[in-house]
VOBA-1610 file (N, C-alpha, C; in pm, whole numbers, padded with zeros to 5 digits, always signed):
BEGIN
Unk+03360+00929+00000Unk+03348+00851+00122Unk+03273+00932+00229Unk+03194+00894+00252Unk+03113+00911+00417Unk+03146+00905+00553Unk+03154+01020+00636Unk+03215+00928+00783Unk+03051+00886+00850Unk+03118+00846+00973Unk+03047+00748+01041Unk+02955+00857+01158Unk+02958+00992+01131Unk+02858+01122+01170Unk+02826+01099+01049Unk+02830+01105+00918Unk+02765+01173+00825Unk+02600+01071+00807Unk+02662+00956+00805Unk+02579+00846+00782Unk+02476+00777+00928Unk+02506+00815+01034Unk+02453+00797+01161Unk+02337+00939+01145Unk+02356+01022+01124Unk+02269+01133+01060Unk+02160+01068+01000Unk+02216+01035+00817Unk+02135+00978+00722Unk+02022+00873+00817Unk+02090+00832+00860Unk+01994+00737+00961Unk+01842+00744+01044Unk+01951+00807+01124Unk+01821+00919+01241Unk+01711+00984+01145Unk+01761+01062+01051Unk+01652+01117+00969Unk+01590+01030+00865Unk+01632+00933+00871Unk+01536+00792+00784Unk+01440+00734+00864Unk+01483+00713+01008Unk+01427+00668+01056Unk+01282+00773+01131Unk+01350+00888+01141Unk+01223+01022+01205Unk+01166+01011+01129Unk+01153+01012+00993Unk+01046+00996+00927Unk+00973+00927+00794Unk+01021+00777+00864Unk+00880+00695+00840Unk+00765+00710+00858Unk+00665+00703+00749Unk+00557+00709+00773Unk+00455+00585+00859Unk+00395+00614+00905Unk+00280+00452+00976Unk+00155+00529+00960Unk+00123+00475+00838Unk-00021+00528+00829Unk-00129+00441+00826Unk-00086+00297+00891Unk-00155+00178+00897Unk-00227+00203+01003Unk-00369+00186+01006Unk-00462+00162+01148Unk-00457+00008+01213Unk-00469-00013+01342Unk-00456+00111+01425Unk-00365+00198+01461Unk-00374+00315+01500Unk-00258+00400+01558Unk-00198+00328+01644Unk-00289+00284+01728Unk-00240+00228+01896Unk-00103+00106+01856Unk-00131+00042+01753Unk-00036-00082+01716Unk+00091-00002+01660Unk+00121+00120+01619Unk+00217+00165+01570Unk+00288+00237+01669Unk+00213+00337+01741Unk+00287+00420+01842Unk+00370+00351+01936Unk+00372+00246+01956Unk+00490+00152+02029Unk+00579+00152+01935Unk+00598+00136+01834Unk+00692+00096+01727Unk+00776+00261+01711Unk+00705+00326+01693Unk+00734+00485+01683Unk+00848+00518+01778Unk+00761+00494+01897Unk+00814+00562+02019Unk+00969+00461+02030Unk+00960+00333+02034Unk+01135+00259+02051Unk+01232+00336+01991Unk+01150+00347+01886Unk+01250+00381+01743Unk+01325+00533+01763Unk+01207+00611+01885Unk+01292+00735+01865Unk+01385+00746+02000Unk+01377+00671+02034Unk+01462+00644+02185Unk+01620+00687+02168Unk+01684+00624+02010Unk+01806+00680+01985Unk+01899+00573+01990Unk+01991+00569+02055Unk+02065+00446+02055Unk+02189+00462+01915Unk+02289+00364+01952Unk+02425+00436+01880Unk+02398+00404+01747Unk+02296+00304+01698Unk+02274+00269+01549Unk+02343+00210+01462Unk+02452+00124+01563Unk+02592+00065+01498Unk+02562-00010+01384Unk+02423-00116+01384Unk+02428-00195+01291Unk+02418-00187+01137Unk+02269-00042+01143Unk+02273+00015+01005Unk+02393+00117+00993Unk+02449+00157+01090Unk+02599+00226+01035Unk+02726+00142+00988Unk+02718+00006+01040Unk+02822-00135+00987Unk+02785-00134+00834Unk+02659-00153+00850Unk+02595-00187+00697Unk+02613-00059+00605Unk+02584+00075+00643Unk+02651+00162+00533Unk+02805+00175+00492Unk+02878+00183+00593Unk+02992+00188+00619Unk+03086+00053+00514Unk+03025-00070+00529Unk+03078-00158+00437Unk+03009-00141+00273Unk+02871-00085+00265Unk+02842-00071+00150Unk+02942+00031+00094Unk+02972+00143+00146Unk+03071+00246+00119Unk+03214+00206+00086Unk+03256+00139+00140Unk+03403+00034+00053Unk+03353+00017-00090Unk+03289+00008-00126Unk+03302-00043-00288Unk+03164+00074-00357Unk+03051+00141-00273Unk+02977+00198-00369Unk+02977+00368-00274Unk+02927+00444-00353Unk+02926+00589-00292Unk+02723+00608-00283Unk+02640+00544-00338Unk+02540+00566-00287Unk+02462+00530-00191Unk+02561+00545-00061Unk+02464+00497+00018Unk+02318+00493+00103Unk+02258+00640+00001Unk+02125+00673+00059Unk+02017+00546-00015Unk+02054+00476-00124Unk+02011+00370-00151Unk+01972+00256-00128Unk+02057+00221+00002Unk+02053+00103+00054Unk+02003+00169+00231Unk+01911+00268+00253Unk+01938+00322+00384Unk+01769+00250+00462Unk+01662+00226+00328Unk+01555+00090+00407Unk+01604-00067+00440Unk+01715-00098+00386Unk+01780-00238+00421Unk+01878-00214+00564Unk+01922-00084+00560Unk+02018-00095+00697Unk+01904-00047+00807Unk+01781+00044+00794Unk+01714+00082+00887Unk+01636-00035+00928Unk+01606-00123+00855Unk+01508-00258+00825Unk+01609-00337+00972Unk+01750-00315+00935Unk+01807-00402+01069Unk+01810-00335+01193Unk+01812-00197+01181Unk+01795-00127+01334Unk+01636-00152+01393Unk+01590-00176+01295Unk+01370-00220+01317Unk+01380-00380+01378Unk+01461-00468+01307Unk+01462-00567+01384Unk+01546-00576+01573Unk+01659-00481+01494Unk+01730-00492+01677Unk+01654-00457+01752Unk+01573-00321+01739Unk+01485-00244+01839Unk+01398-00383+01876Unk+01307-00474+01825Unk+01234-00585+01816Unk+01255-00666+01926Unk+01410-00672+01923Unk+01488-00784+01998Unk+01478-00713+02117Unk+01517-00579+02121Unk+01491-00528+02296Unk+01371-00489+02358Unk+01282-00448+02268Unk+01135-00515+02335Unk+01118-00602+02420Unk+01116-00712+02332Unk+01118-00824+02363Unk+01189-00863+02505Unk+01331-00841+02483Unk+01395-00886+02589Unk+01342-00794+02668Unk+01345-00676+02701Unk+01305-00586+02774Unk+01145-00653+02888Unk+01055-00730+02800Unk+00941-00784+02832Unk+00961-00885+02939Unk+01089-00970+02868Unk+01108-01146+02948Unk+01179-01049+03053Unk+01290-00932+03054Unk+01362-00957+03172Unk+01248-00847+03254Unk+01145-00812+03210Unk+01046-00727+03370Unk+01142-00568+03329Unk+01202-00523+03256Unk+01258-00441+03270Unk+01186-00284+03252Unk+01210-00205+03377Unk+01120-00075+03384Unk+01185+00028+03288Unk+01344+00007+03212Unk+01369+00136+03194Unk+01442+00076+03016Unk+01483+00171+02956Unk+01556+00125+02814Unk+01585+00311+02777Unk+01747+00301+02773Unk+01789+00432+02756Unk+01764+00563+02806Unk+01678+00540+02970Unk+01653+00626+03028Unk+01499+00662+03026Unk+01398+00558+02947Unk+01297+00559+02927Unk+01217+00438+02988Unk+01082+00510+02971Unk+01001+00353+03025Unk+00999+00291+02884Unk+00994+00127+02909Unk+00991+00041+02865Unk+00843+00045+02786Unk+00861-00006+02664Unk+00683-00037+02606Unk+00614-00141+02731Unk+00631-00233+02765Unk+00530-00314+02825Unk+00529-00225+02946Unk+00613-00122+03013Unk+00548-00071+03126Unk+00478+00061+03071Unk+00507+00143+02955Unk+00441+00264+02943Unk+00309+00256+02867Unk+00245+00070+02790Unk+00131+00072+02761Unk+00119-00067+02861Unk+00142-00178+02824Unk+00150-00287+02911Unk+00171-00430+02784Unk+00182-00525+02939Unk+00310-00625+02803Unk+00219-00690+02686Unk+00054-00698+02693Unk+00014-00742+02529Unk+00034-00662+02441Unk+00036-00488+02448Unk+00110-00446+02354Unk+00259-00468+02350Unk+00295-00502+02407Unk+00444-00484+02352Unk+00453-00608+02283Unk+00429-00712+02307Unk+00378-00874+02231Unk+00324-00799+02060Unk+00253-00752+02086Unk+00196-00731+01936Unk+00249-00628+01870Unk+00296-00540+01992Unk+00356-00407+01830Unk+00529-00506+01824Unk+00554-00533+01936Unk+00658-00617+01868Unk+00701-00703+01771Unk+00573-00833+01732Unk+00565-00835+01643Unk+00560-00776+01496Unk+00446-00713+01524Unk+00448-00607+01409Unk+00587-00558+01359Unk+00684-00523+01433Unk+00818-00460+01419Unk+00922-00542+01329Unk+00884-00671+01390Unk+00978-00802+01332Unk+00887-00796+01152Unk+00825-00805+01156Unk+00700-00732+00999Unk+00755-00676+00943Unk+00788-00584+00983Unk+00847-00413+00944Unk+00956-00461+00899Unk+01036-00501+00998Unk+01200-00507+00960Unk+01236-00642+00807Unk+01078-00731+00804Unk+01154-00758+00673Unk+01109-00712+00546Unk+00926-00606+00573Unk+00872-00529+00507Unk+00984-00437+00458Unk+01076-00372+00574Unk+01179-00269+00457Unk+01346-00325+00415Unk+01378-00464+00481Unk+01458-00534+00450Unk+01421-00552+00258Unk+01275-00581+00222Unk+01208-00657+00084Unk+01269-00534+00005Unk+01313-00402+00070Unk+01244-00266-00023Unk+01451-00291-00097Unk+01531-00390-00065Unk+01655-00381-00172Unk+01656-00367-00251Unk+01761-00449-00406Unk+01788-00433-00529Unk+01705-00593-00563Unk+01570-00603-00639Unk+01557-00747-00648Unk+01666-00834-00682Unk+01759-00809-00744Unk+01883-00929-00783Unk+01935-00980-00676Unk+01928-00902-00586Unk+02004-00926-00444Unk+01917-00935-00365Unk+01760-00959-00353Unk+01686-01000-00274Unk+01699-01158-00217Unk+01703-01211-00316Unk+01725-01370-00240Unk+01862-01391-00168Unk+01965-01332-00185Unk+02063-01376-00086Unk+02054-01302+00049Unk+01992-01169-00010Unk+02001-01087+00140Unk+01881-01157+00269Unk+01757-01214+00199Unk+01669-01233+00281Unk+01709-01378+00327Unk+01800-01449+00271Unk+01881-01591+00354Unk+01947-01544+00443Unk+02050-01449+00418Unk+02168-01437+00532Unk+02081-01383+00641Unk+01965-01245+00632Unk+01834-01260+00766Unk+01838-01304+00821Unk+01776-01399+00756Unk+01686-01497+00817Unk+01733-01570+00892Unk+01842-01584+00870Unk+01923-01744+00905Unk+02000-01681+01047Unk+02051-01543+01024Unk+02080-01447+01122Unk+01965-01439+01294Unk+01832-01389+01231Unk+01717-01374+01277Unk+01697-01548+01419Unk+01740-01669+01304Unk+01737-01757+01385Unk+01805-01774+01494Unk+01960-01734+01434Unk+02039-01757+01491Unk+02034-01667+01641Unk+01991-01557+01628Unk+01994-01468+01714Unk+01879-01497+01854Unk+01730-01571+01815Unk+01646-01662+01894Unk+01722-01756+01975Unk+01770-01866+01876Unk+01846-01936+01938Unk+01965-01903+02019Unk+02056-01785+02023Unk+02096-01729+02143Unk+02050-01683+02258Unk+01977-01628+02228Unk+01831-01580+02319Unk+01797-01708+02425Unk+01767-01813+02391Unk+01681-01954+02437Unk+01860-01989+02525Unk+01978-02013+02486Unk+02088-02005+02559Unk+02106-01944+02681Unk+02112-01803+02661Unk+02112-01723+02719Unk+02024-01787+02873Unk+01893-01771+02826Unk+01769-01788+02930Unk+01815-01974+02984Unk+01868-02016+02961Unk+01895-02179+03001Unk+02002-02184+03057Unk+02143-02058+03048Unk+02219-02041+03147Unk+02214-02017+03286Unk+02059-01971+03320Unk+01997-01890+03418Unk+02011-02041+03519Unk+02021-02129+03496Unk+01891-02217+03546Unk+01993-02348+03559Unk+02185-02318+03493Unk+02330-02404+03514Unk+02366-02355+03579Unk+02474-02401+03659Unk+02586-02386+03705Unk+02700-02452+03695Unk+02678-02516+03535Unk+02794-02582+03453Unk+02822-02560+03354Unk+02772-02393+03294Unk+02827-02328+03161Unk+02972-02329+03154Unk+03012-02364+03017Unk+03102-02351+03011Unk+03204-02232+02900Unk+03326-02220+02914Unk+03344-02070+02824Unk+03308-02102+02645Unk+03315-02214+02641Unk+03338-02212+02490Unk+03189-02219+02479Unk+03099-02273+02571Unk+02958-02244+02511Unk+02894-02109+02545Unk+02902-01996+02653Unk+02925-01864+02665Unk+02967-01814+02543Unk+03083-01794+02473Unk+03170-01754+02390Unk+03050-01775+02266Unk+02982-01921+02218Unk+02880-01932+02155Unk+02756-01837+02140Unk+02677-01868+02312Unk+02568-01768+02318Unk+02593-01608+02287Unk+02713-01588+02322Unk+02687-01458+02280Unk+02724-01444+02137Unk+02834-01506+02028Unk+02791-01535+01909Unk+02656-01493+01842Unk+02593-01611+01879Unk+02450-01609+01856Unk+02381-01463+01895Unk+02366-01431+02007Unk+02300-01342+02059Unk+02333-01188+02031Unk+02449-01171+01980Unk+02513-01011+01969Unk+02557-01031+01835Unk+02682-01147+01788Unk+02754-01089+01677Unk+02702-01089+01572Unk+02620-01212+01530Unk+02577-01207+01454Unk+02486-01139+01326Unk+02411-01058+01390Unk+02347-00929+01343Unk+02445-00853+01324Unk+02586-00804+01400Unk+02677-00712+01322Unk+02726-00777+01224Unk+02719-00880+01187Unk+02806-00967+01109Unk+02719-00973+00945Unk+02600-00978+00955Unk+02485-00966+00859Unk+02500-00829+00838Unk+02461-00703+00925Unk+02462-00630+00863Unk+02583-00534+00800Unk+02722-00614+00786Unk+02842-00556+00741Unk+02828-00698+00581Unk+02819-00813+00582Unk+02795-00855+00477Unk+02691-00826+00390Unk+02525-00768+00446Unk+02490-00720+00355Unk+02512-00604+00301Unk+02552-00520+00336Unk+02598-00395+00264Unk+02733-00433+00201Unk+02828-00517+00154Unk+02871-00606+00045Unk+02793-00615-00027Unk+02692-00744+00015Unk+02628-00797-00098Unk+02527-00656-00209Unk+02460-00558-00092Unk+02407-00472-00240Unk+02490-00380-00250Unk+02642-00354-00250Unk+02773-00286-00322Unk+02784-00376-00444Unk+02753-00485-00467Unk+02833-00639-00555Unk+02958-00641-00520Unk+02989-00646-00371Unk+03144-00725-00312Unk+03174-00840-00396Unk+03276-00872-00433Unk+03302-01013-00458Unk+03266-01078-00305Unk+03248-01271-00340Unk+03160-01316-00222Unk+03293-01325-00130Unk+03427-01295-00142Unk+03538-01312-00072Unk+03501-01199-00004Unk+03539-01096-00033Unk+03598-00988+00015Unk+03356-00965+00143Unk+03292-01010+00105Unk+03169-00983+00162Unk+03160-01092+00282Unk+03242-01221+00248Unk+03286-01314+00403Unk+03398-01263+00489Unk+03491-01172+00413Unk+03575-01167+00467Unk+03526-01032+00623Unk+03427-00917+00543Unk+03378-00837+00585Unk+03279-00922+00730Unk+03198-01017+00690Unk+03104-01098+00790Unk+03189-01147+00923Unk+03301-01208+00918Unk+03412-01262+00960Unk+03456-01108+01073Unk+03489-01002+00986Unk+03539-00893+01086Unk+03444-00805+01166Unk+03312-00838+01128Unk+03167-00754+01218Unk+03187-00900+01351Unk+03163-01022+01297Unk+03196-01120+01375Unk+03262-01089+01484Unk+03399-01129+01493Unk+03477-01071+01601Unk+03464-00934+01678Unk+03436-00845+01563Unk+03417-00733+01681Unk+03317-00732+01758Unk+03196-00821+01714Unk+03108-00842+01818Unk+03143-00895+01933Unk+03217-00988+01902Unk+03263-01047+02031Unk+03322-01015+02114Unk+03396-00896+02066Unk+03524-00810+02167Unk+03415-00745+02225Unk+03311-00670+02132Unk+03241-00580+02278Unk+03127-00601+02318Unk+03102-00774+02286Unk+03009-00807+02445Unk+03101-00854+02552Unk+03170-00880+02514Unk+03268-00914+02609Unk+03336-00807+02694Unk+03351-00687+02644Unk+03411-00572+02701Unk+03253-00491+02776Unk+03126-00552+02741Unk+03020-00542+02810Unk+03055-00572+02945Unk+03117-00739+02946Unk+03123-00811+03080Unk+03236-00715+03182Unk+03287-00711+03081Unk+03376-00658+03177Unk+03371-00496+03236Unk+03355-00458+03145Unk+03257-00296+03219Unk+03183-00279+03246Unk+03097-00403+03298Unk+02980-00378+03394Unk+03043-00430+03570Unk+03160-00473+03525Unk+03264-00506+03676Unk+03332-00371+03727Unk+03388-00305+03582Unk+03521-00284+03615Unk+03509-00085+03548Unk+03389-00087+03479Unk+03351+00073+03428Unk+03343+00139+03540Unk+03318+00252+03448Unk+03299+00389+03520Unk+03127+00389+03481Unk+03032+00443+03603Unk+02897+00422+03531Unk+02899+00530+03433Unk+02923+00686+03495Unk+02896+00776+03414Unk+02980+00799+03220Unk+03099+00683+03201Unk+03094+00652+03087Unk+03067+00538+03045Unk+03009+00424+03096Unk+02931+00325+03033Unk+02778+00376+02990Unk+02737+00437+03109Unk+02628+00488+03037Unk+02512+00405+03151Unk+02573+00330+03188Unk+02472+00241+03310Unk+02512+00181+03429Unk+02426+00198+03518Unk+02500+00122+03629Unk+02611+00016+03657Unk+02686+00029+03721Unk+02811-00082+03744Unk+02752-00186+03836Unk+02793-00349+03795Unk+02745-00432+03910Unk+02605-00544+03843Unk+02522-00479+03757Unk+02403-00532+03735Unk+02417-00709+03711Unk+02539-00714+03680Unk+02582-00851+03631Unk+02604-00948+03757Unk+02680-00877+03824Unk+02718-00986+03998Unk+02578-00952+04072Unk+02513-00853+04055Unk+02398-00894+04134Unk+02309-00990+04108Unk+02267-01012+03962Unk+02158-01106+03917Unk+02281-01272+03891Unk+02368-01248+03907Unk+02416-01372+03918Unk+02453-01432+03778Unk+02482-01308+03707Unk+02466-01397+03555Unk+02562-01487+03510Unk+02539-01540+03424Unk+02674-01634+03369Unk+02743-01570+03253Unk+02859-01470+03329Unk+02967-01390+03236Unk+03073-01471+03218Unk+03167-01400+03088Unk+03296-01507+03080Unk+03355-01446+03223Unk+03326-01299+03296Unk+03398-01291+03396Unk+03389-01438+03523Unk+03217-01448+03548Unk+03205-01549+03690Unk+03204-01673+03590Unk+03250-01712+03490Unk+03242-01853+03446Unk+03403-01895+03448Unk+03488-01783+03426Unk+03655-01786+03470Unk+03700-01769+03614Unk+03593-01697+03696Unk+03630-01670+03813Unk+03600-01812+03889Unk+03504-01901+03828Unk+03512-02057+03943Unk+03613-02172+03847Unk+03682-02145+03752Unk+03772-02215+03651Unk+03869-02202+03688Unk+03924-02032+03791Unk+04056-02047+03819Unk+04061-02002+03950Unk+03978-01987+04020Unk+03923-02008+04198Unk+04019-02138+04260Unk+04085-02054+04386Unk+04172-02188+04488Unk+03963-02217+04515Unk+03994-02338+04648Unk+03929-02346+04671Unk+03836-02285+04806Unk+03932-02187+04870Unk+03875-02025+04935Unk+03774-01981+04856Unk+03820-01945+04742Unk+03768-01858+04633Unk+03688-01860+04592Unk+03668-02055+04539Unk+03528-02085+04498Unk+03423-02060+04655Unk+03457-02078+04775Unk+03373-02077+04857Unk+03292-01951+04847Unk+03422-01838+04902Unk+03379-01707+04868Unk+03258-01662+04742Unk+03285-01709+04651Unk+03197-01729+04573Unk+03074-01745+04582Unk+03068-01899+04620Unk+02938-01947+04633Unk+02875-01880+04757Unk+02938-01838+04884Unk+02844-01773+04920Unk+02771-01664+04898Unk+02831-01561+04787Unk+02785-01464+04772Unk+02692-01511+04661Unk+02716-01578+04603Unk+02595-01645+04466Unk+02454-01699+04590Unk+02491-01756+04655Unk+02356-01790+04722Unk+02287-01745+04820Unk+02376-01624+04860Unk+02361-01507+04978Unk+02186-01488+04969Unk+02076-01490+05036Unk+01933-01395+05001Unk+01997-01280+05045Unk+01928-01176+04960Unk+01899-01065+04988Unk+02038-00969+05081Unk+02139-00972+05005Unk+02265-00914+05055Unk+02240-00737+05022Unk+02336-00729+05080Unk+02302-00567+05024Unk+02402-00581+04941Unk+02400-00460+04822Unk+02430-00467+04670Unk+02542-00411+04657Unk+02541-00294+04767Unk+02686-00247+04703Unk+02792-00373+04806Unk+02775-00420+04914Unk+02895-00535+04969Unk+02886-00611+04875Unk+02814-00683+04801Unk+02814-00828+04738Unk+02886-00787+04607Unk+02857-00643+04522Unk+02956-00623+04391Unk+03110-00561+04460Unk+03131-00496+04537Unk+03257-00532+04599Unk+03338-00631+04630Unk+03285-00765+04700Unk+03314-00843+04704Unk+03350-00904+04590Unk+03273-00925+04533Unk+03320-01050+04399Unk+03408-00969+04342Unk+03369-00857+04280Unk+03451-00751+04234Unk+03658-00815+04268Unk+03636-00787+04392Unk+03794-00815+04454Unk+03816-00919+04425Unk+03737-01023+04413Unk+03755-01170+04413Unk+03789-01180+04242Unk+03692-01123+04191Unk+03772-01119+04077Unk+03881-01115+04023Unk+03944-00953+04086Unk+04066-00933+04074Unk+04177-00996+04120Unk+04155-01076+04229Unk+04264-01154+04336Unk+04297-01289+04208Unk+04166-01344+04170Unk+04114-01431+04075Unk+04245-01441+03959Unk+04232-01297+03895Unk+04287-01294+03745Unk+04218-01279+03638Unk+04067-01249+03646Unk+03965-01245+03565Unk+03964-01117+03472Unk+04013-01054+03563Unk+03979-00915+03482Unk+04108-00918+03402Unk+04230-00941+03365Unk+04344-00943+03290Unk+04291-01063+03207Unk+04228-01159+03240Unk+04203-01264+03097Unk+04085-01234+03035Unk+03945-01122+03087Unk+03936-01083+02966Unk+03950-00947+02901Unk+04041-00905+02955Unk+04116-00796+02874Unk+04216-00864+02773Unk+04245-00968+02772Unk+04339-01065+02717Unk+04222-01082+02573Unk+04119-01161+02620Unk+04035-01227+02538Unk+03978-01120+02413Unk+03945-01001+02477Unk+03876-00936+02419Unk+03970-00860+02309Unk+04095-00814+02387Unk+04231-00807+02278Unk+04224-00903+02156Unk+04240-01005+02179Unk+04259-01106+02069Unk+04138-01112+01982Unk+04003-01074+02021Unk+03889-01057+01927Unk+03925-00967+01802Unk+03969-00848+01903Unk+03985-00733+01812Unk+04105-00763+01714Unk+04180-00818+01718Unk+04304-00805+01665Unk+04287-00919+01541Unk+04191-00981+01608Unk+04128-01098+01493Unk+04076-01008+01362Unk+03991-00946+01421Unk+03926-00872+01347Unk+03978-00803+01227Unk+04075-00704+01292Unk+04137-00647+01198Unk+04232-00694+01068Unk+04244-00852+01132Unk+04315-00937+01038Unk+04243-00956+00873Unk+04060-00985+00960Unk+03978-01008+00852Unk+03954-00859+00696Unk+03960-00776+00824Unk+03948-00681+00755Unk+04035-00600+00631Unk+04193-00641+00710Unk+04252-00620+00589Unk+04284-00700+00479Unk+04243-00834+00506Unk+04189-00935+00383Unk+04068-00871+00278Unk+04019-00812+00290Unk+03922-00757+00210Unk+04012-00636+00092Unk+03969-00700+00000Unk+04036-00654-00118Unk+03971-00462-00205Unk+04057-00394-00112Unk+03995-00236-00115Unk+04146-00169-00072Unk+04151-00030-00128Unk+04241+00032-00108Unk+04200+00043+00083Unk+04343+00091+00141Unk+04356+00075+00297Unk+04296+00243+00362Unk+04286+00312+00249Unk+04244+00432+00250Unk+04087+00434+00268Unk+04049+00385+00214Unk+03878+00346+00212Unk+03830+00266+00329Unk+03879+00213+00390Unk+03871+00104+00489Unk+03907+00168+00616Unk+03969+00305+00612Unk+03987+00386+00683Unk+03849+00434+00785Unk+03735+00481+00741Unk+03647+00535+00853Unk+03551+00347+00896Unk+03560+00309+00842Unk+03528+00147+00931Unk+03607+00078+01058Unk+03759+00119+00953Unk+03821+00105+01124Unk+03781+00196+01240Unk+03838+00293+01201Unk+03806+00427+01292Unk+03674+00375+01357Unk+03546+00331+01347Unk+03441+00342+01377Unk+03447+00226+01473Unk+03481+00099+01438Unk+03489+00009+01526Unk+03598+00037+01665Unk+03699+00072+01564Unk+03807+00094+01722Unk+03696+00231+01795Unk+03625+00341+01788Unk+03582+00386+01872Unk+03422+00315+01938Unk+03410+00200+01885Unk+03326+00133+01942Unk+03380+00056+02065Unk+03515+00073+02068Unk+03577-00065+02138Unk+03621+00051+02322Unk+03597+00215+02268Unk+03692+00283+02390Unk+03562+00344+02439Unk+03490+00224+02508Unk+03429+00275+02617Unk+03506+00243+02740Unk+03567+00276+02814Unk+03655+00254+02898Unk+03651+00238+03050Unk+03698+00215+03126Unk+03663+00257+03273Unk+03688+00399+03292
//
């Protein structure tokens, strides 16, 4: 068995050195440069980590799990592009450090890549792995297009929130813990049952996103506190905070939602408290509890000694203690 350093390693050094010996340079060095940015690598570590329940070679399957860290990187391009964003892990952004038609095209290119080394599996297991993708890949757009159409309501509601981010986060953990089943040869139980527990934990920590961007510490989140009440987004925090608002509350609210140009640190204070007066922050500490606990349900449905299943837990529960 592998821990979750040993194989986050295997990774990094799979990924340092890929070759791109395709011309032009210029179309690759965007792709290069995301890739070495770093980042925790959860997804191809889900995907070794479940291949490791049932097989011990996991340097085998390490172009199908890197193939999904090539597509995530893809996705934050991208988003990185639509939201104008100057920085990504402490770095400039591709569309600001070349400008945004490259990032349009090496981005593409990337989404290429990721099913160019997704193809490089076991052929027997090529056709199921490149469905669950794909279908993933959609699914994850179509969160995306949610997401950007929440911008623009002010009648989201939690169970369709609870959806978009589905779509938008879990799903890719959820693919890449069933495919590393599928090229172990999981039985198809014990490889849903695995999809089912990446599932939920996705959900616990976008959700524990929302809430530690209220309620963190910056210097262990890793990013500024607040970014969320300033741009006004539609979190399960402000989509519970006007659901269980007297009607003070909702006022309070709305003025700070339609405030121009407030200054930043009064306006995340404010809601902040309002939150708390609210009850928001205990329901989704509530919510995000019950993700996890879901989770673990799925997980010990999966038919493997509890010993083996050991550094997966471990890995998720320290995915879950980013804390205030």
């Amino acid at each position: 068995m592998f821990t979750a350093s040993d194989i986050l390693e295997k990774i990094n050094d799979y990924l340092a050195n890929i070759p791109y010996d395709r011309k032009p340079a210029s179309l690759y060095e965007p792709i290069k440069y995301v890739l070495s940015l770093g980042g925790k690598r959860i997804r191809p570590t889900l995907m070794l980590l479940a291949y490791n329940l049932f097989k011990d070679d996991v340097d085998s399957i390490l172009p199908a799990a890197c193939a999904l860290e090539t597509y995530h990187n893809y996705t934050l391009l991208h988003d990185d592009l639509m939201d104008n964003a100057p920085l990504r892990r402490g770095h400039a952004t591709v569309h600001e450090k070349w400008n945004p038609n490259v990032a349009i095209l090496s981005g593409d290119s990337m989404l290429v890549l990721s099913y160019d080394r997704m193809m490089q599996c076991r052929p027997d297991k090529l056709k199921p792995v490149l469905e669950l993708f794909t279908e993933t890949a959609l699914q994850i757009g179509e969160g995306q297009q949610y997401d950007m159409e929440f911008e623009t309501r002010s009648d989201v509601t939690e169970d369709e929130y609870l959806e978009m981010i589905r779509l938008k986060t879990s799903v890719l953990l959820a693919c890449a813990a069933k495919i590393g089943a599928i090229l172990a040869d999981a039985p198809d139980e014990d490889a849903d049952n695995l999809y089912r527990f990446a599932e939920q934990v996705g959900l616990a920590f976008q959700l524990q996103d929302d809430y530690l961007d209220v309620y963190g510490d910056s210097k262990v989140f890793g990013k500024a506190i607040g970014g969320d009440i300033l741009s006004n987004k539609k979190t399960y925090m402000l989509i519970n905070a006007f659901n269980l608002a007297n009607e003070e509350q909702k006022k309070d609210l709305w003025h700070w939602i339609t405030a121009e140009n407030p200054v930043p640190e009064e306006k995340i204070a404010a809601v902040t408290e309002l939150y708390t007066k609210i009850g928001v922050d205990k329901l989704a500490e509530k919510k995000i509890n019950f993700y996890f606990e879901q989770s673990r349900k799925f997980l010990e449905a999966v038919k493997v000694r509890a010993d083996k299943k050991h550094e997966l837990e471990t890995y998720t529960e320290n995915m879950m203690h980013r804390r205030k």
